[in-house]
N, C-alpha and C positions, 0 to 999 in steps of 0.2 A: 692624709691631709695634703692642698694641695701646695703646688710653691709662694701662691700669693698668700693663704693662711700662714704658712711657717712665717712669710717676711714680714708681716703682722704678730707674731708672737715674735718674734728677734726685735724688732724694732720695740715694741712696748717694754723689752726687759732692757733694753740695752740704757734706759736711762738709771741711772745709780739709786734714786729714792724710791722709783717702780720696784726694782731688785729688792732691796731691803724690805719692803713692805710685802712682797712675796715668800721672801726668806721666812718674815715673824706670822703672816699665814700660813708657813709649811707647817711651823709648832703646836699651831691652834688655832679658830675662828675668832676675829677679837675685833672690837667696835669701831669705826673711825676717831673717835677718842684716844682710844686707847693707842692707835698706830702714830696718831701725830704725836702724843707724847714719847712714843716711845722712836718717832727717828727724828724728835725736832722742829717735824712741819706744824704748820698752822693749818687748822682744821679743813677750808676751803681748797689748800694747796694738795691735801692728802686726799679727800673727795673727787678733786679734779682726777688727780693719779687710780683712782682706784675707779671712775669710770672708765681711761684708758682700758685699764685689764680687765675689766668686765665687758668691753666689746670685742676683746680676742678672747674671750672665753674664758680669761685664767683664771678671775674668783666669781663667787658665786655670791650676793645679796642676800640678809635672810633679813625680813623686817621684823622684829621682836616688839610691838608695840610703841612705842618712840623710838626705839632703837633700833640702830641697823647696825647688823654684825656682817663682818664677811668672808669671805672661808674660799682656799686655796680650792681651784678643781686641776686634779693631776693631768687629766689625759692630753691635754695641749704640751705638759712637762714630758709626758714622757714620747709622744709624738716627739717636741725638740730631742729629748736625748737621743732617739732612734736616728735623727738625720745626724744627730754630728756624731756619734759611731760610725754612720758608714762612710761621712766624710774623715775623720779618722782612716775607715780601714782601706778606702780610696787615696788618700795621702802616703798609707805604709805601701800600698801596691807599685805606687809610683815611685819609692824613695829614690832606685837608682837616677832618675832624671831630675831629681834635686841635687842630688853628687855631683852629677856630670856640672848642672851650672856652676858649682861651689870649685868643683876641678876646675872649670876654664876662669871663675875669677881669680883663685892663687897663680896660675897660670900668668894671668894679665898681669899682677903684682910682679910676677919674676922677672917678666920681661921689659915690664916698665923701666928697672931700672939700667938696663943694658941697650935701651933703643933709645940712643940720644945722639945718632950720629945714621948721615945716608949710608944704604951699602949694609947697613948692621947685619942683618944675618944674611948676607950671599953666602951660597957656598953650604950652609945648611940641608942636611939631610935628613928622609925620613924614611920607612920602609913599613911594608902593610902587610898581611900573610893572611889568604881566606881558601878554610876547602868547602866550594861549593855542592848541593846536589844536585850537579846538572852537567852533563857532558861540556868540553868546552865552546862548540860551536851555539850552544844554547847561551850561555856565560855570553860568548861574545858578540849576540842580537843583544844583549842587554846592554852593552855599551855603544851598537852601531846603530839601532833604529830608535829614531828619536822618541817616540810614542813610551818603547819599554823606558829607554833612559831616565826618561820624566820620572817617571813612576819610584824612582828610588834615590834620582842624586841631590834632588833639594828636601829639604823637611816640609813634613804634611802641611804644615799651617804655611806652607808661600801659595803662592799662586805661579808658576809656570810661563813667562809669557814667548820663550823662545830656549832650545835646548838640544843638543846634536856634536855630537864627532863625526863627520864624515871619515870613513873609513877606506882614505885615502891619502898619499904624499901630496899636500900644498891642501886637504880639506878643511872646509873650517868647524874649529868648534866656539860652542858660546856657550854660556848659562846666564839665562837672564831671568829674575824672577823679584818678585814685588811680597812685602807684608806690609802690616801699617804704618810701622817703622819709615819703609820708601822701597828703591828699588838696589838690585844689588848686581851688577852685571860683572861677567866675563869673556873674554874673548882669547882666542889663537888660533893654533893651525898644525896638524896632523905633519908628524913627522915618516912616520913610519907605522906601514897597514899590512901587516899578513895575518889574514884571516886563516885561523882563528887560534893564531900563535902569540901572535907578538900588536902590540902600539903603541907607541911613542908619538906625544904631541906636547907642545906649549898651550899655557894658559896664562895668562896676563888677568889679575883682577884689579879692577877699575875703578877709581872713586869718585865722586860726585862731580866732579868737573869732564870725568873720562881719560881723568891721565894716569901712568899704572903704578897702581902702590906698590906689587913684586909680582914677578911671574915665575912661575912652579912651568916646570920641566917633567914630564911622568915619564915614568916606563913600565909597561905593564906586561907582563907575561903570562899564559894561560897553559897550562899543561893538562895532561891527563892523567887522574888518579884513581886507584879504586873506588872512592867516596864519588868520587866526580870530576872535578876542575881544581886544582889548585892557583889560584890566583897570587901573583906578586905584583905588590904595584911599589915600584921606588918615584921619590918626589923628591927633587933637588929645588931650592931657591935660590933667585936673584933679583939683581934691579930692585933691592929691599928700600923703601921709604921708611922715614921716622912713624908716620899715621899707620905703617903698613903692620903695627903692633899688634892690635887686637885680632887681626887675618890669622897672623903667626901664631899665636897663641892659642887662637882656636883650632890649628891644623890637625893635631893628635887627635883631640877629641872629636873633632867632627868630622874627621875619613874614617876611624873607628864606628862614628855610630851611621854616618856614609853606607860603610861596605855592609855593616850590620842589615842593613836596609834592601841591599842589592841580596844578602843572603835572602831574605825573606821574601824580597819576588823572586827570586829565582825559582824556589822553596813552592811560591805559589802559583806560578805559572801566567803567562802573555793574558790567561783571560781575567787578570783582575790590575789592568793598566791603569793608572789613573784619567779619570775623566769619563772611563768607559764603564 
């Protein structure tokens, strides 16, 4: 069945009197008579209703000489049950990324009540640990050219509209990217570039006016390990604003699912960049 037939069977059950009168034809075939007595309605009002479900398929008319009986047809029932099983089993597949929102709102709740003054969390640290499979001079095109970078530092559902660490002392970097929310920009500048060791830069992210909520400090280190690349990345804060709460609070869980991201191009290689 297709999607416009399901929204045609959801939508004719989803009224409360359709449903009962569906329920008391699951039990047996029984007269308009009989259904308006037995949920209440007035004959004309359960007539109307039972033409509904009779142009999505779901009862069947049988004229009995004056009387017209009518009787449940399952296949549209079990068409529905079939979709919301797999939405079901679509929902369980995903559960980690309902956690993850439910993490970052207790998250927001903690910090709410400790962000009541500028400066609140300077000084603030975090630290990240990822073994790559991929030598580190690979590792390190995923953080120097902007094409691969795209491909893993924002979440799927933004849109990309500028993106780059120059992979040099005074280079700049940004992240600038838009969903329907709005747009969400950052900005700084490359502190320190040896390829394909070491980089340390600032990033300032920026609120709607452009003035900077806190800017994160990185330092990221790239080694080489059996597996691959061992990656460290430390992040220190400052210059924290009171608004700059919900940033903060998303920091853990979103460089966590960040690197996650960077494992998995890495994983897939330069030929499935985004956009390409």
């Amino acid at each position: 069945m297709n999607t416009l037939g399901m929204d045609r069977i959801a939508s004719a059950l989803a009224d409360a009197a359709r449903w009962r009168i569906v329920e008391l034809l699951a039990e047996r075939p029984r007269s308009v008579g009989e259904l308006a007595e037995l949920t209440g309605l007035r004959q004309p009002q359960t007539t109307k209703h039972l033409q509904t479900l009779a142009r999505v398929g779901l009862v069947t008319v049988f004229p009995l000489g004056q009387r017209r009986v009518y009787a449940v047809e399952t296949a549209p029932l079990i068409a529905l049950s079939d979709r919301l099983r797999e939405l079901v089993g679509t929902a369980d597949a995903h559960a980690g990324e309902r956690d993850v929102v439910a993490r970052y709102r207790a998250t927001i709740e903690a910090e709410a009540a400790v962000a009541d003054r500028e400066r609140w969390a300077d000084g603030r640290t975090f630290s990240f640990e990822r073994v790559l499979t991929a030598p580190p001079d690979v590792v390190w095109r995923h953080w120097a050219d902007p094409d691969l970078l795209a491909s893993w530092w924002a979440p799927p559902s933004m849109t990309v509209t500028d993106c780059a660490i120059e992979p040099r002392p005074g280079g700049r970097v940004v992240l600038d990217y838009r969903d329907a929310e709005g747009r969400y920009l950052s900005t700084g500048e490359v502190h320190t570039a040896r390829e394909p060791e070491h980089l340390v830069f600032d990033l300032s992210v920026l609120d709607g006016a452009g003035a900077v909520s806190f800017t994160g400090h990185y330092d990221l280190t790239f080694a080489e390990a059996p597996e691959g690349t061992r990656l460290r990345l430390g992040l220190r804060i400052t210059g924290t604003t009171v608004d700059a709460m919900p940033y903060i609070a998303g920091i853990e869980t979103g460089w966590g699912q960040v690197l996650d991201n960077l494992a998995d191009a890495v994983g897939r290689g330069p030929e499935h960049v985004r956009g390409t």
